[in-house]
C-alpha positions in Angstrom: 0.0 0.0 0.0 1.4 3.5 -1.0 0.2 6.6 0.9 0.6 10.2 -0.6 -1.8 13.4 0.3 -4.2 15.5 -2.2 -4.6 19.2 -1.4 -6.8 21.8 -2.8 -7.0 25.6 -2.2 -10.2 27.0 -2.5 -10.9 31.0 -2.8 -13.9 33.4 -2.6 -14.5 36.8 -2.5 -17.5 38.4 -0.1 -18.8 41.2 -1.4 -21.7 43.1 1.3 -24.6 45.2 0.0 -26.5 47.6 1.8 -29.8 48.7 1.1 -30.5 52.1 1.0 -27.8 55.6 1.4 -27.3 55.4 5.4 -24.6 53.3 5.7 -21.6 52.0 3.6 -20.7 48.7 2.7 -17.9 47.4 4.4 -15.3 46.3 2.2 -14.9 43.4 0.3 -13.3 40.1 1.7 -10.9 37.9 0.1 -10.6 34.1 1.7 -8.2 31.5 0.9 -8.7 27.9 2.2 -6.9 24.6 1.6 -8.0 21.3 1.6 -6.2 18.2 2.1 -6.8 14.4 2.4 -4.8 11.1 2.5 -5.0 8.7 -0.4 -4.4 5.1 -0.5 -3.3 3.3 -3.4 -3.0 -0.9 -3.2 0.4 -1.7 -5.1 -1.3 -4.7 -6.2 -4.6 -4.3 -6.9 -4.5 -0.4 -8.0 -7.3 0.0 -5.7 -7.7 3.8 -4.3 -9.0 5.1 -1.4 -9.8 8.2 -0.2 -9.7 9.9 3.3 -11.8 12.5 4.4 -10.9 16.3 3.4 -9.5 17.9 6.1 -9.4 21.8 6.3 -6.7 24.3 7.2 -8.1 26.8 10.1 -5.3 29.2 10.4 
């Protein structure tokens, strides 16, 4: 069985809205995420399997 890790960043952009003149919008928000998971491969078989996607908080 090999082992190896699959990671994915993930980006969005919030933009806010505000109805009406009274207030501003705050500005916009970029966010960057990345994904990763642990993925199994059987040396014989070929066989994958996939572990769950784990998230990076900071």
């Amino acid at each position: 069985m090999v082992s190896s890790t699959e990671s994915k960043t993930v980006k969005r952009t919030i933009n806010y809205l505000v109805d009406g003149n009274e207030v501003s919008a705050p500005d916009s928000v970029n966010q960057e995420f990345t994904f990763s998971r642990d993925v199994f491969t059987d040396t014989i078989t070929g066989d994958v399997t996939y572990g769950n996607w784990n998230v990076d908080n900071t």
